[in-house]
N, C-alpha and C positions, 0 to 999 in steps of 0.2 A: 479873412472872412469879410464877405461884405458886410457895410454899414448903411442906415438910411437914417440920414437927420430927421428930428422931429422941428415943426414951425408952427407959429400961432395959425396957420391955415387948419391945419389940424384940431386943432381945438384940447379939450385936453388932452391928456395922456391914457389912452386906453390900451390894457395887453391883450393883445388876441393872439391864441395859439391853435396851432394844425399841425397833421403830423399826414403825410403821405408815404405810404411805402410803395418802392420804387424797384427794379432788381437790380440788387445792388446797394439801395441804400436807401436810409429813412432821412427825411427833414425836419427839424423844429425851426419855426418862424416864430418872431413878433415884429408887432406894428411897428418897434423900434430899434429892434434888432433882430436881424435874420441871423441864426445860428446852423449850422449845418454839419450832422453826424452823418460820418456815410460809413453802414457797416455790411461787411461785404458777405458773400455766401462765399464760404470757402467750399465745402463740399457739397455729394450730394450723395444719400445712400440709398439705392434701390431694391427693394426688396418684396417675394425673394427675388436672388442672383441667377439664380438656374431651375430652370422649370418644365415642365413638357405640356401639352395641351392638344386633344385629339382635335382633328380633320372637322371645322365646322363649331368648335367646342371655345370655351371663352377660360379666360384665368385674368385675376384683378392683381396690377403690379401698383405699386405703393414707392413714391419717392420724398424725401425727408431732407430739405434746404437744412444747413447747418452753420453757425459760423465756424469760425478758426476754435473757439473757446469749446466746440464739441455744444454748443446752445443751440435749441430748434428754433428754425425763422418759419413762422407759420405763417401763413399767409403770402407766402414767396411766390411768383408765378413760377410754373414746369413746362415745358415745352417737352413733349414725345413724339419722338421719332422713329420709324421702322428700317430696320436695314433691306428688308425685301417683303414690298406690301404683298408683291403673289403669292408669300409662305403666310405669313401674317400682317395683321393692323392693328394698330394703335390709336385710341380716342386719345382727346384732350384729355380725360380723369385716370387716364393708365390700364385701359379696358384694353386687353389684346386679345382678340378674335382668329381661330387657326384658318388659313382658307386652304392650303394643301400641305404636303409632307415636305419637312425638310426643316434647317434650322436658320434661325432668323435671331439678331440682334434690334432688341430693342433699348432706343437710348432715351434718361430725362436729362431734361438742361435745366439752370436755373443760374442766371447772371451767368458767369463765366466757369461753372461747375457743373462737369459732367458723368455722371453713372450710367451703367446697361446693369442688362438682361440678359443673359443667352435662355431660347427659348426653342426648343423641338415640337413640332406640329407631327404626330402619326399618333398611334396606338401607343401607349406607353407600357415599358417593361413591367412585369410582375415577377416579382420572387416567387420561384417555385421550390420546395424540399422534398427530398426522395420519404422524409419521415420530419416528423414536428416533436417529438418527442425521444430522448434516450435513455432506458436503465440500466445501469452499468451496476455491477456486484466486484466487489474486492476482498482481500482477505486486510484485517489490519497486520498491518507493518509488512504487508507483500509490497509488489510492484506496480509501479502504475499502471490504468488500464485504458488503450486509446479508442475509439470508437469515432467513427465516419459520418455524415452526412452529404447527399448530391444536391449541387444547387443548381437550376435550371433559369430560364426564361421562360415565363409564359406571355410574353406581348411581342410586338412586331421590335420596334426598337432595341436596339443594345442595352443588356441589361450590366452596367459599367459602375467603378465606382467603390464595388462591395468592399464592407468594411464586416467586424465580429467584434464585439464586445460585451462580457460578462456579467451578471447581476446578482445577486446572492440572497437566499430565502435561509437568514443564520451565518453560521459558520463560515467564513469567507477563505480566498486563499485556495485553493484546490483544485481546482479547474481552467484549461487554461483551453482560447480557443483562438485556431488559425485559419487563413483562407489559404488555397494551394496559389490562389492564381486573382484577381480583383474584378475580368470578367468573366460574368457567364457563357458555361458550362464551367463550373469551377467546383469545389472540396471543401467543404469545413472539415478540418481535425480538431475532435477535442481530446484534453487527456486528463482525467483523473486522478489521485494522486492521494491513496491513503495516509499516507506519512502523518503521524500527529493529530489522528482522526480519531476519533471514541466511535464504537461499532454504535451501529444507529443508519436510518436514512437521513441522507444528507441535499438539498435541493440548491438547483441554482438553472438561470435562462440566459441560453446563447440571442444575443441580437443581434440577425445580419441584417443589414441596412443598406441602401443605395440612395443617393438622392434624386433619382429620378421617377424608381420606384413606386406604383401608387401604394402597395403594402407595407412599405416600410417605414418600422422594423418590423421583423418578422421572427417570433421567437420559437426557438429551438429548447422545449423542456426537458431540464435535464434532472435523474434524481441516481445519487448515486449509495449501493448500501454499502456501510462496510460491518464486514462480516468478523467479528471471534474468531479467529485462529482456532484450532484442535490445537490441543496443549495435552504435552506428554507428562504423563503421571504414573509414578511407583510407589510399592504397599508401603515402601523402609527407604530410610537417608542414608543406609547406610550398614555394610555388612562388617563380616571377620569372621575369617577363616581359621583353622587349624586342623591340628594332625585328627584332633578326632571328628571336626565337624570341617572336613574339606571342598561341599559341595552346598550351595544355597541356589534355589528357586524365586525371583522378585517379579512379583507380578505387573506388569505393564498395559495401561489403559488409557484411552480419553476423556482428559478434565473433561471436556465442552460435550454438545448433543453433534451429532453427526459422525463422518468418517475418518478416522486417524490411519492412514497407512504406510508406506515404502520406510519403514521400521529397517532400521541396523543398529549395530553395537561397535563398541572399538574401545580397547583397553592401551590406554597412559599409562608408563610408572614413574615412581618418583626414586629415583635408583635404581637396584638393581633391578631386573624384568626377567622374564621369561617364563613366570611361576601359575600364570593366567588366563585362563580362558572365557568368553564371554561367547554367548550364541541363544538367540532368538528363536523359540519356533515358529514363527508365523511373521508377517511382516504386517499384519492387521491387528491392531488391537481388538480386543483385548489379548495379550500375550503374556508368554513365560521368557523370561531373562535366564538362563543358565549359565551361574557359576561356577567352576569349579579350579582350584588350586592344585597344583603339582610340585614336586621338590626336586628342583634343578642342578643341586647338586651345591646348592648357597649355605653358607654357615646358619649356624642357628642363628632365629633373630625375630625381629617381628619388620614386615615390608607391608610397601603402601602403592595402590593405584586406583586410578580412577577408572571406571567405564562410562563414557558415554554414548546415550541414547539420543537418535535423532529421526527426523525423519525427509524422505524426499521434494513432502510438500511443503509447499510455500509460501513464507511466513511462519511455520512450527516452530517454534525454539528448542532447540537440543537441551535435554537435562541430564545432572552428569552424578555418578551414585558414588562415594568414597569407598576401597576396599582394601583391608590390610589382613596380610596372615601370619599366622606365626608358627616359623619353620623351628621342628625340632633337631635333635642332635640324632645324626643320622645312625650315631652306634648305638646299636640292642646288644644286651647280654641273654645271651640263650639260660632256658630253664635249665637248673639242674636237678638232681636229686629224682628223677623222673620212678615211678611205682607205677604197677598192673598190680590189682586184687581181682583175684576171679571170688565172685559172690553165690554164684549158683549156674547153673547148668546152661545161660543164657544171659550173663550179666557180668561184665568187668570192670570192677573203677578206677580209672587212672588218676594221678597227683604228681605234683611237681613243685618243686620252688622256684617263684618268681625273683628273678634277680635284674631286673628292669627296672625303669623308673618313669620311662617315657613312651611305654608300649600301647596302644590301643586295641587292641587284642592278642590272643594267641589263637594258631593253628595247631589242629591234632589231625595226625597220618596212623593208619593201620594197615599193614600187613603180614604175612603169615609166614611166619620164619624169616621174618626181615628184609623181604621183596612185594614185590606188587603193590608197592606203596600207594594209598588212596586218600586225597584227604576227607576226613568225612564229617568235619565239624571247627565252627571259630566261634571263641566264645572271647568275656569282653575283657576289659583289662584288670590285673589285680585279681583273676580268678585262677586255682592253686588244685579246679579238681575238675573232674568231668565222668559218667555213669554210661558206660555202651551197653545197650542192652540189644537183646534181640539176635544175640549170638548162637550159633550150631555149640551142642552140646562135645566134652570129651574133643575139644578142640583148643590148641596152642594159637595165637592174637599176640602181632607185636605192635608198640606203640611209640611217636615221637612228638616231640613240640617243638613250636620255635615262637620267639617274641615277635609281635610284629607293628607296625603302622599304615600309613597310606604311601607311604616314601618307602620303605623299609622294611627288612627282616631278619631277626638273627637268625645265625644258624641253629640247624635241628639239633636239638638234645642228643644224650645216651640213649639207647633202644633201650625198652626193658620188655618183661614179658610176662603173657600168664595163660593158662590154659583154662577151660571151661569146665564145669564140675562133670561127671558121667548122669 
């Protein structure tokens, strides 16, 4: 560093200090010692970077001397420069004026650092959408639902760049949004996505954006409902079957307000199967579930199956009804002991003894002289008599019975017989 002796010429010792800034670097002097910082511009950041500016039309660019430490040198001179004055110009303060179409670099300098500009003179792009707004409706826990927008150009210019990105009114996570392509004429896809959504409207704003754009962003309203499910509902949790009660009716309808339909049925067992039938009248709610039991020829027992109910649309949850029956022992013992009392000239009572244990009814047959058999009456189990009236007079009436169930029947009794009074 230079030095300068001090001498009695001088007289005393006085400090004077200045400071000049320089590009490139500042100075501290004194009277007796010249001291000398030089600290440099390492960058320069101009901003913005990219810009467009119509035919005749002005835009103010801004550059920022820095040192190496990322520190602002204020005061630093700039030097601007134009890569092509016929497209555009440049003042000394960073003033760029368009004089025709076309693109043009604009650079600052400051000491030995230098940044641009790039910089388009025409009409500048505008984002156009074929729609600003989407409502989309879902069922909860169905499947996502996607929905489209067209993006256009409304300026002279290439409208280049396009970018989408999400913003959320609530509930976040559910919407996701693509571009098909980054210039225009291009596709926004978005796709919604019930999954883990409580039914409700739901909002949220696509922003496509460009940086050349005068519009941009430019937002795409989105509100999405989700919707309750129809939810399948029956009167009972749960049936059982048997020999004397082999058939049950469960009524089936929609929890929720609206349409419940493409209704079916399907019977599970848990073992042995085949004993089961299930069938629907209507595939609309509200409906009839028809059960009914049959004996396939299984031991006696009690069996188990489910039926479940579902339906076509989507998002329903299938609900499933437990059914078990219980199969009796397929041997009846026939009545014996079988009697006709003729009581008057139109009236015979029949009797018999029940020798069953597991019958749900019995059947009685008549006919005349032990042919033309008809059956003309079933009464119910553990009953030992029965009253025919309404017989022709001075007439011979034969009679039989047999045990019976839903599966089964013993065989018919002894004939017995009785005539009618004159």
């Amino acid at each position: 560093m230079p030095r300068i002796s001090s001498s009695s010429d001088h007289g005393p010792l006085r400090w004077l200090a200045f400071t000049a800034t320089l590009v490139g670097a500042v100075f501290i002097t004194s009277c007796d010692t010249i001291t000398t910082t030089v600290v440099f511009v390492a960058e320069v950041e101009v901003s913005p970077d990219v810009s467009v500016v119509a035919t005749g039309g002005e835009i103010q660019l801004t550059a920022k001397p820095m040192t190496g430490a990322g520190e602002e040198l204020a005061g630093a001179p700039v030097t601007w420069t134009s890569s092509a004055e016929a497209v555009a110009t440049v003042d000394a303060s960073g003033r760029v004026q368009g004089i025709s179409e076309g693109a043009v670099v604009i650079y600052a300098q400051s000491g030995e650092a230098v940044d641009s500009a790039r910089i388009t003179v025409g009409e500048p792009p505008s984002i156009v959408l074929s729609r600003g707004s989407l409502a989309i409706e879902a069922l909860q826990r169905g499947d996502p639902v996607t929905r489209t927008v067209d993006i256009g150009n409304g300026g002279l210019l290439p409208l280049e760049g396009l970018s989408a990105r999400v913003t959320y009114d609530g509930t976040s996570g559910w919407l996701t949004a693509s571009l098909n392509g980054t210039t225009a004429p291009t596709t926004l896809v978005v796709r919604a996505n019930p999954s883990g959504l409580s039914p409700g409207i739901h909002r949220a704003t696509v922003l496509i954006e460009a940086p050349l754009a005068l519009n941009s962003p430019t937002p795409v309203a989105v509100s999405f409902e989700v919707v309750r499910p129809p939810e399948i509902d029956l009167d009972r949790g749960s049936v059982g079957l048997n020999a004397a009660n082999p058939s049950e009716n469960v009524g089936v309808v929609n929890g929720t307000p609206g349409v419940l339909n493409g209704l079916s049925a399907s019977v599970s067992y848990f073992g042995a199967g085949g004993w089961l039938s299930a069938s629907l009248n209507r595939g609309t709610a509200p409906a009839s579930l028809s059960l009914t039991a049959t004996h396939p020829g299984l031991p006696a027992g009690t069996y188990s199956a489910t039926v479940t109910v579902r339906s076509s649309m989507e998002g329903v949850e299938a609900v499933t009804l437990p059914v078990t029956v219980t199969l009796p022992n397929l041997a009846l013992t026939r009545p014996d002991r079988p009697d006709a009392d003729a009581r008057s000239s139109s009236r015979i009572v029949v009797s018999w003894r029940d020798r069953s244990n597991n019958e749900s009814s019995f059947e009685i047959q008549r006919g005349t002289l032990g042919s033309n058999w008809q059956l003309i009456t079933t009464v119910g189990s553990s009953t030992e008599t029965f009253t025919d009236n309404g017989l022709d007079s001075d007439r011979t009436y034969a009679y039989r019975i047999r045990a019976c169930h839903p599966w089964a029947c013993s065989t018919w009794s002894k004939t017995t017989w009785a005539k009618t009074h004159d």
